[in-house]
C-alpha positions in Angstrom: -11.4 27.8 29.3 -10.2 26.4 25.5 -10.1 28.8 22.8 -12.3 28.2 20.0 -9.1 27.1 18.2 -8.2 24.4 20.6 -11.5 23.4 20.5 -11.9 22.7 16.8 -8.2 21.0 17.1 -10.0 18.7 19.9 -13.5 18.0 18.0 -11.1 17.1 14.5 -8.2 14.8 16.5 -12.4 12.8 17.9 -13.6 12.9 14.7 -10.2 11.1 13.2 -10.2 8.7 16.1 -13.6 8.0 15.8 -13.2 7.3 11.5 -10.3 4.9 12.6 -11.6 2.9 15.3 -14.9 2.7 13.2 -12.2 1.7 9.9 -11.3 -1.0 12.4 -14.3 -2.5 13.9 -16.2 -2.7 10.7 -17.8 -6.0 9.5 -14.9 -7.2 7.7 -15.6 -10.3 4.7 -12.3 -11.8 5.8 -13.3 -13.2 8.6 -12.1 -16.4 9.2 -10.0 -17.8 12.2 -7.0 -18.1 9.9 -7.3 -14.4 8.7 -7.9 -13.0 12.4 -5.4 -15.0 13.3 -2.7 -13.7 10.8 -3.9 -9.9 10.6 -1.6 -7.4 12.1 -2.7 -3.8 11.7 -0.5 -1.4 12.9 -0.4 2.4 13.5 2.3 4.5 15.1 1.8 7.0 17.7 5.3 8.8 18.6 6.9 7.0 16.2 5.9 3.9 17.9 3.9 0.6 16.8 0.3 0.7 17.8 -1.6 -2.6 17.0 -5.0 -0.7 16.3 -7.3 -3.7 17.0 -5.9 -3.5 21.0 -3.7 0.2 21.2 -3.0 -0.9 25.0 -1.2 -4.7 24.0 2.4 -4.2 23.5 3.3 -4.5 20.3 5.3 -7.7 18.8 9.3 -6.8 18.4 9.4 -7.7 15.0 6.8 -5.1 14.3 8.6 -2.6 16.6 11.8 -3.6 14.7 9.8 -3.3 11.3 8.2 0.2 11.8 11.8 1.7 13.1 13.3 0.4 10.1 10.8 2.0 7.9 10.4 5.2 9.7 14.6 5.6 9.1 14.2 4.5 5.5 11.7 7.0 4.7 13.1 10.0 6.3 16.3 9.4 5.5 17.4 12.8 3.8 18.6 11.3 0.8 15.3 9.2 -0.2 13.2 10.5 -2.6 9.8 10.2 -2.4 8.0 12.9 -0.7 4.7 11.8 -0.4 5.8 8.7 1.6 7.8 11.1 4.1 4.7 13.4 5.0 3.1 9.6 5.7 5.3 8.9 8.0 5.9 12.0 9.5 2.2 12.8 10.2 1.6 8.8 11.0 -0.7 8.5 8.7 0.6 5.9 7.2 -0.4 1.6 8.5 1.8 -1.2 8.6 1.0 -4.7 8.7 4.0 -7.8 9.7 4.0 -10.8 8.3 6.0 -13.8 8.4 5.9 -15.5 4.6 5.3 -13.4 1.2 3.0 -15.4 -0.6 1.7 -17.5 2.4 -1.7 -19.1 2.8 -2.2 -17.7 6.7 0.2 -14.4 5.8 -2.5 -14.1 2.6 -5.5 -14.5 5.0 -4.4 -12.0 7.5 -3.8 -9.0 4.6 -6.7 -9.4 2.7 -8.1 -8.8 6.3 -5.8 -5.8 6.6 -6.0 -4.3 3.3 -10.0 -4.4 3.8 -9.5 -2.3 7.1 -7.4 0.3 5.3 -9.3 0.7 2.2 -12.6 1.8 4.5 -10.1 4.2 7.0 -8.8 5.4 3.7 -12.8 6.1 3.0 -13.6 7.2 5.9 -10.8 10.4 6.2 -10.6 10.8 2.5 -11.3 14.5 2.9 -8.1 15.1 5.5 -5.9 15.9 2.7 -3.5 13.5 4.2 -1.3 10.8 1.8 -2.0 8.0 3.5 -0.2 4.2 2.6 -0.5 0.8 3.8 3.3 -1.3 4.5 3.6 -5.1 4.1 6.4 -6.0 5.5 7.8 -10.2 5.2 10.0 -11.8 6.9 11.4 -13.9 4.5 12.5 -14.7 1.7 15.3 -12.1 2.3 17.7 -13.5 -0.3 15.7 -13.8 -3.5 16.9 -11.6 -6.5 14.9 -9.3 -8.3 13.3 -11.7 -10.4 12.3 -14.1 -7.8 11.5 -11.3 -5.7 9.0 -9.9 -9.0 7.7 -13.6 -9.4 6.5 -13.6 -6.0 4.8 -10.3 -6.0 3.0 -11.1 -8.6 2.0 -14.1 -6.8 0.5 -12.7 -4.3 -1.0 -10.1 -6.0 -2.9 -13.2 -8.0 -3.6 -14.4 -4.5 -5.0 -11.4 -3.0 -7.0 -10.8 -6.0 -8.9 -14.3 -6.3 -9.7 -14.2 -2.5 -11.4 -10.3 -3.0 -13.1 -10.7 -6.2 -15.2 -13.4 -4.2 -16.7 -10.3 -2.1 -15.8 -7.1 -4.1 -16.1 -5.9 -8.0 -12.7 -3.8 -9.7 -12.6 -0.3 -8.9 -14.6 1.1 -12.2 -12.0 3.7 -12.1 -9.2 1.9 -13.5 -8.6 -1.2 -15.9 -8.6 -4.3 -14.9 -6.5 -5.3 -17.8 -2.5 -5.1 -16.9 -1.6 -4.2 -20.4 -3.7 -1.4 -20.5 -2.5 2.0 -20.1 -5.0 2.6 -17.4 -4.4 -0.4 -15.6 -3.9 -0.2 -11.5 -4.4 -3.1 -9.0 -7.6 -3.1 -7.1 -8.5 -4.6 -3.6 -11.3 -4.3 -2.1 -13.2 -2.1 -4.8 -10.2 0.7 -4.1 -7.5 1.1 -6.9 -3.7 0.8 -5.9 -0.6 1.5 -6.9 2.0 -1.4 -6.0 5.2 -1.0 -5.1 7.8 -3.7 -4.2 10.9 -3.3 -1.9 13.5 -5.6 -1.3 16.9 -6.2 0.1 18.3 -6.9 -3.8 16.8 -4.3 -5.5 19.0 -2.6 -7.9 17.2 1.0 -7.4 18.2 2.6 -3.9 14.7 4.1 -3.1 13.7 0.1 -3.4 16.2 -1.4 -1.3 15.2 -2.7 1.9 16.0 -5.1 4.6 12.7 -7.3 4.3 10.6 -7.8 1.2 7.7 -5.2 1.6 4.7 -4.5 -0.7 3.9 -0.5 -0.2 -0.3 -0.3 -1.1 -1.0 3.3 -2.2 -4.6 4.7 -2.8 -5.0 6.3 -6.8 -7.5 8.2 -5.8 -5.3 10.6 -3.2 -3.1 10.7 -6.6 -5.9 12.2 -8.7 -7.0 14.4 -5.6 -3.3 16.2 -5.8 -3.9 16.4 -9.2 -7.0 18.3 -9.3 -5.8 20.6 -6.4 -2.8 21.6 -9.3 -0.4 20.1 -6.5 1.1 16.7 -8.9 3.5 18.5 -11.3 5.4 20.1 -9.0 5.4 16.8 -6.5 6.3 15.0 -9.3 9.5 17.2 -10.5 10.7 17.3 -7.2 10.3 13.9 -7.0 11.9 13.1 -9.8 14.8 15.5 -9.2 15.6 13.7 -5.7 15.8 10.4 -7.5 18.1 11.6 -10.0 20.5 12.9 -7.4 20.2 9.6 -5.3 20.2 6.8 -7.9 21.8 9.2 -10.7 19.0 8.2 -13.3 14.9 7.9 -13.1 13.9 4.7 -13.2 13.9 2.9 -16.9 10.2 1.7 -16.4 9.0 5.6 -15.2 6.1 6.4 -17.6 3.4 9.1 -17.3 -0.3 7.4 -16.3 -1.9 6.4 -18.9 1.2 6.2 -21.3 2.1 2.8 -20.1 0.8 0.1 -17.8 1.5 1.1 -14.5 2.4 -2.9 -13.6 5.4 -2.6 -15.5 6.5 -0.7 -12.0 5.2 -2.6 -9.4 8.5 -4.9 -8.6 11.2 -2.0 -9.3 13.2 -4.4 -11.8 13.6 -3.0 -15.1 11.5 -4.9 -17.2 12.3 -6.0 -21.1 10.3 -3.9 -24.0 8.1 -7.0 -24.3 7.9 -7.9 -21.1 3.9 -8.8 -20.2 2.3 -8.9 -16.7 1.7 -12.5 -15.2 -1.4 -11.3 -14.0 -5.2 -12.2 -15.0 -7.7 -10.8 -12.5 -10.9 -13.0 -11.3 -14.3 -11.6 -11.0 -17.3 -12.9 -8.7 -18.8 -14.6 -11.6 -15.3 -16.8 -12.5 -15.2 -17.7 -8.9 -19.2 -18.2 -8.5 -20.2 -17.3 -4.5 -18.0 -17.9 -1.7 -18.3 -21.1 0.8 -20.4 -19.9 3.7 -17.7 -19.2 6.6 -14.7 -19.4 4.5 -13.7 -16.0 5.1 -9.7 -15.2 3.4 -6.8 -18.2 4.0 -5.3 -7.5 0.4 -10.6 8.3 -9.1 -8.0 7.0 -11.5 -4.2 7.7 -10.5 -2.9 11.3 -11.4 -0.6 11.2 -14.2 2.2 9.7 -12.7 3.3 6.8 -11.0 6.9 8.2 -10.1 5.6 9.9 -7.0 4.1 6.8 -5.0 6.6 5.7 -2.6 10.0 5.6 -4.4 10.8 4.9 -7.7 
């Protein structure tokens, strides 16, 4: 007979399966064949890729490939970020492949991706977990880091224009990228972008594929309140220091300075503005019928989400 321990370790491990496969199979506003076709949501069990729409079909090399690479990146000892290790460590972290950065298909299938982890993100946000979504690209692999921050902010445009058609900002955050309070927002959830690529002149951003890393603010604000964030945050800050051998230039405290300054890794010039002008439902008026997609404020710093 299972002790009342097992037991409760049994009804929690249902009750997560049952939030994700609910995350999953809920009526999703990017819809279209192009989007279904495209999406690619992946979890790992053992370490393994998972697509979660069909956890028996074996999973396409390039993700297997993908979530490898990733899984060595991150728990590498060196690399810095903590947070992302205890994602990847207790797989609670998603992953999504794709073949183009910035492509009309590659868009279609994450906005339908991000929309499924924005409602499993919802739907265990009690768990205690960090929890982070992975877009890995193909290509390009050989842009620098300026080409590399003009197409991030591309499809961040991209991503945005498709969701406002559906979903408002989060109110929790600013929708204005020079504002202190600023953070991205998809699918009424507010997150903090980081970019990865094989040029990146910080270490914790270097990667073999371009890769946007989609975290939550409001698991940020969470740690906060629980009086967990400082202390993440200076050992945080202390790994990247004895990796790179400085903090990153653009590091400010939220609500000090606009987190998009950030989001691509390069170090950006004092004046440097975000190319980035979010839509709203009333600029875009209602969506075609059918068209489907062709993805509490931060705590108060930015340095902890998934490298620096």
């Amino acid at each position: 007979m299972d002790s009342p321990l097992i037991l409760d370790t049994k009804t929690q491990a249902q009750t997560e399966r049952q939030a994700r496969n609910s995350a999953v199979s809920a009526e999703n506003p990017f819809g279209s064949d192009l989007a279904i076709r495209h999406s690619s949501y992946y979890g790992t069990k053992g370490g393994r890729a998972v697509l979660l729409s069909d956890p028996k079909s074996a999973p396409d090399l390039f993700a297997s490939a993908a979530v490898g690479a990733f899984r060595g990146f991150v728990l590498n000892p060196a690399f810095s970020c903590v947070g992302a290790k205890s994602a990847v460590m207790h797989e609670t972290y998603r992953l999504g492949v794709y073949d183009q950065l910035g492509g009309v298909g590659e868009t279609a299938g994450l906005c339908r991706d991000l929309f499924t982890f924005s409602r499993e993100v919802a739907a265990t946000s009690d768990d205690g977990e960090f929890k982070t979504f992975i877009a890995i690209f193909r290509e390009p692999t050989g842009v620098d880091e300026r080409e590399f921050e003009r197409l991030l902010w591309a499809q961040l445009r991209e991503l945005n224009r498709l969701d406002s058609a559906f979903h408002a900002w989060d109110p929790s955050v600013s929708d204005d990228p020079e504002n202190p309070h600023f953070g991205f927002s998809f699918a009424e959830t507010a997150m903090f972008i980081v970019g990865l690529h094989p040029h990146s002149s910080r270490e914790a951003r270097r990667f073999p594929w371009p890769t946007l890393v989609f975290n939550p603010h409001a698991q940020f604000e969470h740690l906060r309140e629980e009086g967990r964030w400082e202390r993440l945050q200076q050992v945080i800050r202390a790994r990247e220091e004895q990796l790179q051998g400085s903090l990153n230039p653009n590091l400010a405290d939220y609500g000090t300075a606009t987190e998009a300054r950030q989001y691509s890794g390069r170090a950006v010039e004092p004046d440097w503005h975000p190319p980035f002008a979010p839509m709203s439902t009333s600029t875009l008026g209602p969506a075609p019928s059918g068209s489907g997609c062709p993805f509490a404020a931060m705590a108060r710093s930015a340095q902890g989400v998934m490298g620096s």
